[in-house]
C-alpha positions as CSV (number, residue, x, y, z in Angstrom):
1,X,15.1,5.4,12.5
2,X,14.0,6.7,15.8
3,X,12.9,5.1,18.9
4,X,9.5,6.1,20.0
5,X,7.7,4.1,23.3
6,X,10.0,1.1,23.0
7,X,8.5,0.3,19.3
8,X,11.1,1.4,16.7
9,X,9.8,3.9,13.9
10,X,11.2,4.2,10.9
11,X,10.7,6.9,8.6
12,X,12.1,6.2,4.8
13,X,13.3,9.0,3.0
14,X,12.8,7.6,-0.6
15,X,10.4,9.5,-2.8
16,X,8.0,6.5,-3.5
17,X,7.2,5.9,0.2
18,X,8.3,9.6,2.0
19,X,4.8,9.8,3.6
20,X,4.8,6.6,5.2
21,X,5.9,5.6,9.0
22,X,7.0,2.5,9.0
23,X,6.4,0.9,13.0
24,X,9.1,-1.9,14.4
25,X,6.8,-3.6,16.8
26,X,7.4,-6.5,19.1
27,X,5.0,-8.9,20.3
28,X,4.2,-11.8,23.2
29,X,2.4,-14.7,22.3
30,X,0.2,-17.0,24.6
31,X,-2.4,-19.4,24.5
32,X,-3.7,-21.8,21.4
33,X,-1.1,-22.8,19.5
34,X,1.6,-21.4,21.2
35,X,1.9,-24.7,22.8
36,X,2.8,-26.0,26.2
37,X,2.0,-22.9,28.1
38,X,4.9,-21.1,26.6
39,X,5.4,-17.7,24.8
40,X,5.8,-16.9,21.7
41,X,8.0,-13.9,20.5
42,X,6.4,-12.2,17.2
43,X,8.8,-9.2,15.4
44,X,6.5,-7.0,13.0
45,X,6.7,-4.1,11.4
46,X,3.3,-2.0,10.4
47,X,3.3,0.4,7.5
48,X,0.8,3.5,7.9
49,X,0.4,6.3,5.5
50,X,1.2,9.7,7.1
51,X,-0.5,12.1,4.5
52,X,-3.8,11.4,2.5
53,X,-6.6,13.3,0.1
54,X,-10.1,12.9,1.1
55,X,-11.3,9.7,-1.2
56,X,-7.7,8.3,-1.1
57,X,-7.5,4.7,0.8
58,X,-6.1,4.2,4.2
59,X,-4.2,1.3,3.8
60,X,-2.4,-0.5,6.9
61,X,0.0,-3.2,5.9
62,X,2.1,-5.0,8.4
63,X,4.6,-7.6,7.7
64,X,5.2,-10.4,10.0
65,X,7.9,-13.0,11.5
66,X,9.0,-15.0,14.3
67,X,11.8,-13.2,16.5
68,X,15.1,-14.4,16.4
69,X,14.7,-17.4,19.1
70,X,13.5,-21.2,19.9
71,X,9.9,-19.8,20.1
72,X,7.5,-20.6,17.1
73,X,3.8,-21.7,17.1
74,X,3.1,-25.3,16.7
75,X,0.3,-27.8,15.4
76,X,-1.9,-28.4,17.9
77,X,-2.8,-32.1,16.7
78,X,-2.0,-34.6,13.7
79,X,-3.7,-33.1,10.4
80,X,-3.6,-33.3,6.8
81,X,-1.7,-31.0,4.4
82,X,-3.7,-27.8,3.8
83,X,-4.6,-26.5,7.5
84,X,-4.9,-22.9,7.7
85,X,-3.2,-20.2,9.7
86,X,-5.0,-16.8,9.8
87,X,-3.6,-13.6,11.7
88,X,-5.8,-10.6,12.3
89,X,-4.3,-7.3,14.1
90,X,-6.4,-4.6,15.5
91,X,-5.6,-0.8,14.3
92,X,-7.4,1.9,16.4
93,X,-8.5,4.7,14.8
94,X,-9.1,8.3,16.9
95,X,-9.6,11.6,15.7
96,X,-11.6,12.8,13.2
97,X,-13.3,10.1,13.4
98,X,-13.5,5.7,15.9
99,X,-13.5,3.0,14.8
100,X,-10.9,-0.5,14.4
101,X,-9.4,-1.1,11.2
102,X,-8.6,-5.7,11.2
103,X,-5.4,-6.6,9.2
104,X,-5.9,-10.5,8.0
105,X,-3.9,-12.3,6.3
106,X,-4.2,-16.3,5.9
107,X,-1.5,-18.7,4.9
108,X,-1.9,-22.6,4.0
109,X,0.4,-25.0,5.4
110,X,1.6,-26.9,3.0
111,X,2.4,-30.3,4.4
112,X,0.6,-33.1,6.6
113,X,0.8,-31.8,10.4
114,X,1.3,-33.6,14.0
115,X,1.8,-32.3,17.5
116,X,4.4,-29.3,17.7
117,X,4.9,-29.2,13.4
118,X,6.7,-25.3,12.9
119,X,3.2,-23.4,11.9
120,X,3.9,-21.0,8.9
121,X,2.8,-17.7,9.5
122,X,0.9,-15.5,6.6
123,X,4.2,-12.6,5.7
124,X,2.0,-9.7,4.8
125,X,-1.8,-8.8,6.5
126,X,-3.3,-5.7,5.5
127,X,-6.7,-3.5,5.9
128,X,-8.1,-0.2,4.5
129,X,-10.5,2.3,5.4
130,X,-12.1,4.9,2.9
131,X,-11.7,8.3,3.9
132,X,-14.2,11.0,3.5
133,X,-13.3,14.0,5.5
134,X,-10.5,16.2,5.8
135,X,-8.6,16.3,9.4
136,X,-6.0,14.5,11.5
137,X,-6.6,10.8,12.0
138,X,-4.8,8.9,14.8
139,X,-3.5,5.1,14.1
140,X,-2.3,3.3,17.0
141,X,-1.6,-0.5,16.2
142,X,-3.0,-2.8,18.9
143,X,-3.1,-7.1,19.3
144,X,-2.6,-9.7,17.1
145,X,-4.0,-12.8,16.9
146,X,-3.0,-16.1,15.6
147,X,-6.1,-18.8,14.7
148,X,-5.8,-22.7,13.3
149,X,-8.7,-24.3,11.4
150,X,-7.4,-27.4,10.9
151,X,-8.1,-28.7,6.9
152,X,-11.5,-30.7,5.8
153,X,-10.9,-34.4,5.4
154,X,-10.0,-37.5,6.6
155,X,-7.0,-39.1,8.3
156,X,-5.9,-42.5,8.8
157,X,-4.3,-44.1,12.1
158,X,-2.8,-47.3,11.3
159,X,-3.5,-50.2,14.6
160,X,0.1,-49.9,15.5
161,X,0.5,-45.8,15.9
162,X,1.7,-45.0,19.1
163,X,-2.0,-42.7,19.6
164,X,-3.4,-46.3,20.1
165,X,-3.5,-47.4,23.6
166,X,-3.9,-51.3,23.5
167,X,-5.6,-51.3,27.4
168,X,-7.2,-54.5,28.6
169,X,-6.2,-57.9,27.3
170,X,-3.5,-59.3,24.9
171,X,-3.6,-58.0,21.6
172,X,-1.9,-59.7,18.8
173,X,0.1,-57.3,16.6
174,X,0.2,-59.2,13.1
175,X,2.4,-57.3,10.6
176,X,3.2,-58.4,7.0
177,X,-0.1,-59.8,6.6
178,X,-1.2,-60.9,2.5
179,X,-1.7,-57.7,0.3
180,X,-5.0,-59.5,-1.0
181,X,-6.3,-59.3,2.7
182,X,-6.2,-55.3,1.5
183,X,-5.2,-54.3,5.1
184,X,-4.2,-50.8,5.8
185,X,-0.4,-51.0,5.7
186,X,-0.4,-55.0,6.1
187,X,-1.2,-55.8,9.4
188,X,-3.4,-55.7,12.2
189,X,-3.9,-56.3,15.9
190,X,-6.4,-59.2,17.3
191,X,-7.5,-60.4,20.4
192,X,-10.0,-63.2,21.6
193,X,-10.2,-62.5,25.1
194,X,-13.7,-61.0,26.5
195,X,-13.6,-57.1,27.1
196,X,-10.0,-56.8,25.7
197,X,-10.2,-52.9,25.5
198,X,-8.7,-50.5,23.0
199,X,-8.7,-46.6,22.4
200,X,-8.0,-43.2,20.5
201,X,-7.6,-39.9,21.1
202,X,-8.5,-38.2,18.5
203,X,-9.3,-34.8,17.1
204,X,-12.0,-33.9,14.6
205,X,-16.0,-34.3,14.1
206,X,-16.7,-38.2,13.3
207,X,-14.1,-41.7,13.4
208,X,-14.9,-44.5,11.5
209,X,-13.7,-48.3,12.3
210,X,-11.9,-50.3,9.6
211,X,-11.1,-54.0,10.2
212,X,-11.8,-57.5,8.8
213,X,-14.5,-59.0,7.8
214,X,-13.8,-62.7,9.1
215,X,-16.6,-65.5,9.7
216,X,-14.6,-66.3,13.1
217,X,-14.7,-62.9,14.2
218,X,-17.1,-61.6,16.6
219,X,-19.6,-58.5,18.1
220,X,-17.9,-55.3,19.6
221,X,-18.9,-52.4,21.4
222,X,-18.3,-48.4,20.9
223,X,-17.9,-45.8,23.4
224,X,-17.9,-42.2,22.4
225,X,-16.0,-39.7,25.4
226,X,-17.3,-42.2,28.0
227,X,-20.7,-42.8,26.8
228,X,-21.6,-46.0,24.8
229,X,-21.9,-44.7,21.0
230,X,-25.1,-45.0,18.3
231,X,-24.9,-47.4,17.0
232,X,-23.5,-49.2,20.1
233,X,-21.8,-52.4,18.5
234,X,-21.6,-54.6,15.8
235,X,-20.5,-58.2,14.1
236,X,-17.7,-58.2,12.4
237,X,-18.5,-62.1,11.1
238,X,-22.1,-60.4,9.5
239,X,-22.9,-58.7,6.4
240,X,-25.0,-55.3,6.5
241,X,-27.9,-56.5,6.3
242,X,-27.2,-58.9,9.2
243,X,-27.1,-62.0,7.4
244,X,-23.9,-64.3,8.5
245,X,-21.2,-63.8,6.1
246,X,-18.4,-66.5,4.7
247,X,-15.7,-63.8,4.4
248,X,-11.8,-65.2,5.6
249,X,-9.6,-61.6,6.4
250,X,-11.3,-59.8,4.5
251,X,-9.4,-56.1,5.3
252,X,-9.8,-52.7,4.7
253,X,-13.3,-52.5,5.7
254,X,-15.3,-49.7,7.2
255,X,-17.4,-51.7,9.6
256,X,-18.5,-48.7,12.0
257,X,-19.1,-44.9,12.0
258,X,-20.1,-41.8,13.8
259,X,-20.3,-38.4,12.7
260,X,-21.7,-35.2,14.0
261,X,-19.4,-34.6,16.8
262,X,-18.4,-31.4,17.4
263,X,-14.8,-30.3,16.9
264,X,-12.2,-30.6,19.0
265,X,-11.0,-33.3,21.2
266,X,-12.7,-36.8,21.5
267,X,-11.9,-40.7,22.7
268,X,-12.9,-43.8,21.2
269,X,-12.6,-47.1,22.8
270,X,-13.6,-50.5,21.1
271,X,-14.1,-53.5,23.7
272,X,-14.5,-57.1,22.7
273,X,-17.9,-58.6,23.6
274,X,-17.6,-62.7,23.2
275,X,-14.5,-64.7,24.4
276,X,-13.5,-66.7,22.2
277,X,-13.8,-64.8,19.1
278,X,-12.2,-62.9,17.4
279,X,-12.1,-58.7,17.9
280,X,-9.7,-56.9,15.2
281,X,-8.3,-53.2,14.9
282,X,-6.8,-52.5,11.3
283,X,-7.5,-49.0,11.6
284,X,-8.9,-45.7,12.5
285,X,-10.1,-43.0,10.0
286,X,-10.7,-39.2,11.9
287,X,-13.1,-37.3,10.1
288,X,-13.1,-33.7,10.0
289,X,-15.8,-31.6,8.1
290,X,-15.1,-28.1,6.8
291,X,-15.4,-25.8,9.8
292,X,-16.6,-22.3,9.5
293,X,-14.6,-20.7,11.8
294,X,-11.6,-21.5,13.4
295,X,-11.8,-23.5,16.7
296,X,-11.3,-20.7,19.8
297,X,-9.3,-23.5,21.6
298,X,-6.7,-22.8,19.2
299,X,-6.5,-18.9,19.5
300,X,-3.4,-17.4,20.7
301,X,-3.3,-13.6,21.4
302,X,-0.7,-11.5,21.2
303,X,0.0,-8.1,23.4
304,X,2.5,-5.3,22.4
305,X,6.0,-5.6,24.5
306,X,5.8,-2.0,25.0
307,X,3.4,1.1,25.2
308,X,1.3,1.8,22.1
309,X,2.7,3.9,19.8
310,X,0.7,5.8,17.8
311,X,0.7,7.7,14.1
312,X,-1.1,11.0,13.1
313,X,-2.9,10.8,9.6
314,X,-3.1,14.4,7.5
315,X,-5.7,14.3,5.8
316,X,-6.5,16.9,3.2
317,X,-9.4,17.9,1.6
318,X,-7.7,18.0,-1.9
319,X,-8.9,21.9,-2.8
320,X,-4.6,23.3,-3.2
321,X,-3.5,22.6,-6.6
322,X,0.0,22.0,-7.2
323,X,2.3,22.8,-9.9
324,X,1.9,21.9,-12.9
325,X,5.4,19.7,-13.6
326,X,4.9,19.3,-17.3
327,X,4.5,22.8,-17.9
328,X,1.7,22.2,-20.1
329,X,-0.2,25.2,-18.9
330,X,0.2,28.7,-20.1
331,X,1.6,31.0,-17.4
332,X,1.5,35.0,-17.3
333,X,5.1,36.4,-16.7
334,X,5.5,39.9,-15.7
335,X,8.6,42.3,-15.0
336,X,9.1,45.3,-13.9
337,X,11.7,47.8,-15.7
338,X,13.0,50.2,-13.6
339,X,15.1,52.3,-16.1
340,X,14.2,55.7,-17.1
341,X,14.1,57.8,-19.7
342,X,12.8,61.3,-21.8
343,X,10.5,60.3,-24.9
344,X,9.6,63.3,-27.1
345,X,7.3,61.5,-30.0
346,X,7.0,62.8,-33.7
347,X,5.2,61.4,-36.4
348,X,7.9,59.3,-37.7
349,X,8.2,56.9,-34.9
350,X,7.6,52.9,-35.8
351,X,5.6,52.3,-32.2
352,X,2.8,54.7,-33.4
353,X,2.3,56.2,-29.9
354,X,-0.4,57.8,-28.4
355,X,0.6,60.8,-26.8
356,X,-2.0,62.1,-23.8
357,X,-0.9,65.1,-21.8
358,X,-0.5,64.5,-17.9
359,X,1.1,65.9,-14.6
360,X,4.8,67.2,-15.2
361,X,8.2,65.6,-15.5
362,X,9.9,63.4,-17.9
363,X,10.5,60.5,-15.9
364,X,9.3,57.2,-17.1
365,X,9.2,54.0,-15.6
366,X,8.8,51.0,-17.9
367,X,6.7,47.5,-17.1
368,X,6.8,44.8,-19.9
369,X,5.0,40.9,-20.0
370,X,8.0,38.9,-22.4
371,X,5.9,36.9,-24.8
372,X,4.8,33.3,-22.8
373,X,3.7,30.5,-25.7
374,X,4.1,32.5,-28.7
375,X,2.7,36.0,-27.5
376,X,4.4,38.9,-27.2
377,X,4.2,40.9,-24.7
378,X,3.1,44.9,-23.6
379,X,5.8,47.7,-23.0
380,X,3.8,50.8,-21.5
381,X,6.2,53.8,-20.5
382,X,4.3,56.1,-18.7
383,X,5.8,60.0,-18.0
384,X,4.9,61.6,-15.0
385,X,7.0,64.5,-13.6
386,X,7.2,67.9,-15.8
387,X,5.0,69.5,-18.5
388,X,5.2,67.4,-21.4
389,X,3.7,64.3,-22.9
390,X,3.1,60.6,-21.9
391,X,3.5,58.6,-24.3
392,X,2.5,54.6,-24.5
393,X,4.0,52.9,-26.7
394,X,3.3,49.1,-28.2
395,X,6.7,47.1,-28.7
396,X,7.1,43.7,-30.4
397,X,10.4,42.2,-29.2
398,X,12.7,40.4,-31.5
399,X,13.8,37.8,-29.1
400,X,11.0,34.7,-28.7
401,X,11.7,34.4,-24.5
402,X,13.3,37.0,-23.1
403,X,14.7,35.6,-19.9
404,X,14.6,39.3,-18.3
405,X,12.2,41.8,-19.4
406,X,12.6,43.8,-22.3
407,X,12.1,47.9,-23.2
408,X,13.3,49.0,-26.1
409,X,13.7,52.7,-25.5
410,X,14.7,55.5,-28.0
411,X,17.4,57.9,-26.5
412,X,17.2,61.8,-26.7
413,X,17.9,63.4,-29.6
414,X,18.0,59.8,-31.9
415,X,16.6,59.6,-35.4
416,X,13.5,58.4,-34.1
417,X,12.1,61.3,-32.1
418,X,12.9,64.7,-34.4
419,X,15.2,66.2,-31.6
420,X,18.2,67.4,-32.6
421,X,21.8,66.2,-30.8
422,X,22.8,68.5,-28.0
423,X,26.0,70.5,-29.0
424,X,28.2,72.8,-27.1
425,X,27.6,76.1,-28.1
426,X,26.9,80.3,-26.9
427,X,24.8,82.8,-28.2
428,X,27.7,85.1,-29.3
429,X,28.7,82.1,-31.7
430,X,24.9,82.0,-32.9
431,X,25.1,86.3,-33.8
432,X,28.6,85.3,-35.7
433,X,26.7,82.6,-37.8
434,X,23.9,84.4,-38.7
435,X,25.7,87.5,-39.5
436,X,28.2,85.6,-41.7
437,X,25.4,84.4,-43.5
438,X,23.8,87.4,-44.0
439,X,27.0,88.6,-45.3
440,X,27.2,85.8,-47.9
441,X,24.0,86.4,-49.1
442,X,24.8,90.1,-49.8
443,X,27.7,89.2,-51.6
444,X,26.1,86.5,-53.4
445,X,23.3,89.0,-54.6
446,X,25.8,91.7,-55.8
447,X,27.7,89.0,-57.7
448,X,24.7,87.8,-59.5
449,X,23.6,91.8,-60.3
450,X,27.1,92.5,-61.9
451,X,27.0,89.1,-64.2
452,X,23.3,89.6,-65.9
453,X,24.7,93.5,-66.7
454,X,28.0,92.4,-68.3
455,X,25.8,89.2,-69.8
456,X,23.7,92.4,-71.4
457,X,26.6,95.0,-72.7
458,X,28.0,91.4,-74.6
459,X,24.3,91.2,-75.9
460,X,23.9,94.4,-77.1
């Protein structure tokens, strides 16, 4: 592991991931969800093949995690279980040829959110490019960043949560009230005096009012961030068609809605019209509709502690073939035999040579192919130096695979070429010989003259 830039670079030496670099990268988060103007410190480490073959994908994969202090992105509001946390990173690309490879990766949170709730990040994000030419490729690994969409649905905010701000007038907090008034968690808050005020701050795209409907209740008004809401009130002691309505605590009612805001940040206030009568809060119910892409107030970007670092790509065209490892293919092997040696051939040699007469000298110099798969191979002897015969000769080895080349090579004066041994000898001793032969032969003849005429006298 090397240090390169301040980003740490690890290269593993394992066969099944040799030609990757493997990036240790630290990162500062700000804005969106890293809450309360504060930073948040990301450790990462990004994964980036270091040799290709054109048509082979360039993959990027880069894990993430929080670094090893207080500092974690939070939930910017109260939600329901399945919001969404999505990471993208940016990947330049320079070389052979531009262009910005975007890591995602998205991760559901798993439980119902408020204010500052640890956000889970996504472990893994990843990207890939196709390649299509042969050269070097420069990655360098650039921002991250972090995006919230909040989860589709609807979330309820019981009259006493401390989100409601009870503002003008004396409201009655009621707990424990009769199950069969069907009041969200058994109670409610009431007041009877004339522009008693009440409010929310909520987050989402619509609210709805829930309260009783109660023959003694009486009309109230809605204001939407400040501006008086369509519709702008109604009475709580009517039914929906406007008729007056006998109803006693009759709870868990939605009386009032709005929908179609856009998302993000909103206030709702309720205000009592007629003293005297009653005005109820049982509870609010935040809408949210399924957003198609995350709010940008919840964006936080993150920048590289240190300098870029950057990896080169080699990216070949794929034309060099390899070995093959399985041996499966049928190789040529050839040797060279440097011995030498004087042939004479006759006609009882086995090789059945061809003799062809050349330039002088009776120096050979052997080159065989061993048999490969099953076929033997060629021994050709060629004599060059003084005035007497080349001869080539074809020899089948008796060993299947030699492991070092074979000639088989008859020696001078053998059985096999019609020379006779070399002895020690003069030409004195070669007279003696022949004139003791001659000698023998003499005496032989007289001998045989002498038997046939005593062989006759007995005849006669």
């Amino acid at each position: 592991m090397g240090l390169l830039g301040g980003a740490l670079v690890a290269l593993p030496s394992g066969p099944a991931r040799a030609n990757n670099a493997e990036l240790v990268v630290d990162y500062a988060c700000t804005g969106g969800v890293a809450l309360n103007n504060s930073t948040v410190n990301l450790r990462t480490k990004v994964s980036i093949p270091t040799t290709l073959k054109v048509g082979e994908p360039l993959s990027i994969g880069w894990t993430l995690g929080y670094k090893q202090d207080p500092t974690r992105f939070g939930s910017p509001d109260y939600f329901a279980p399945g919001a969404k946390v999505k990471v993208t990173g940016e990947v330049q690309l320079s070389g052979i040829w531009t262009g910005v490879l975007q890591p995602i990766g998205i991760v559901e949170q798993p439980n119902q959110l408020q204010p500052g709730t640890i956000l889970k990040l996504p472990e893994t994000i990843s990207d890939a490019a196709h390649t299509a030419k042969a050269g070097t490729l420069k990655v360098t690994p650039q921002k991250l960043f972090v995006d919230f969409t909040p989860p589709a649905g609807e979330v309820m905010v019981n009259d006493d949560d401390p989100r409601v701000q009870y503002e003008t007038g004396f409201w009655e907090d009621l707990n424990d009230q009769p199950a069969n008034n069907n009041d969200h968690h058994h109670d409610i808050h009431r007041t009877v005096e004339g522009n008693a005020r009440t409010s929310l701050q909520f987050t989402g795209t619509g609210i709805e009012y829930v309260a009783q409907r109660d023959y003694r209740a009486g009309k109230v008004k809605f204001y939407i961030d400040g501006q008086l809401a369509t519709p702008a009130s109604i009475d709580a002691s009517k039914l929906p068609d406007g008729t007056p309505s006998n109803d006693a605590n009759r709870g868990g009612l939605t009386l009032w809605s709005f929908r179609g805001l856009n998302y993000g940040k909103h206030i709702i206030q309720v205000v009592n019209e007629e003293h005297g009568k009653w005005a109820q809060l049982d509870a609010f119910r935040v809408i949210t509709r399924e957003l198609q892409n995350p709010p940008k107030d919840y964006r936080a970007t993150c920048s590289l502690v240190s300098k870029p670092v950057s990896v080169d790509v080699l990216i070949s065209d794929g034309s060099s073939q390899s070995p093959d490892p399985s041996g499966s293919g049928s190789p040529t092997a050839t040797a060279t035999n440097t011995s030498t040696s004087t042939i004479t051939p006759t006609t009882t040699s086995t090789t059945s040579p061809s003799p062809t007469t050349t330039s002088p000298s009776p120096t050979g110099t052997g080159t065989t192919t061993p048999p490969v798969n099953g076929v033997h191979g060629t021994n050709t002897i060629t004599s060059t130096p003084k005035p007497t015969l080349t001869v080539t000769a074809t020899v089948t080895p008796t060993r299947p695979t030699p492991t070092t080349p074979q000639v088989i090579i008859t020696p001078s004066g053998g059985a096999q070429t019609g020379e006779a041994p070399e002895e020690p000898g003069s030409g004195l001793g070669l007279i003696g010989a022949g004139t003791a032969m001659l000698a023998g032969s003499v005496l032989g003849g007289v001998a045989l003259t002498r038997r046939r005429a005593a062989h006759a006298r007995g005849q006669g």
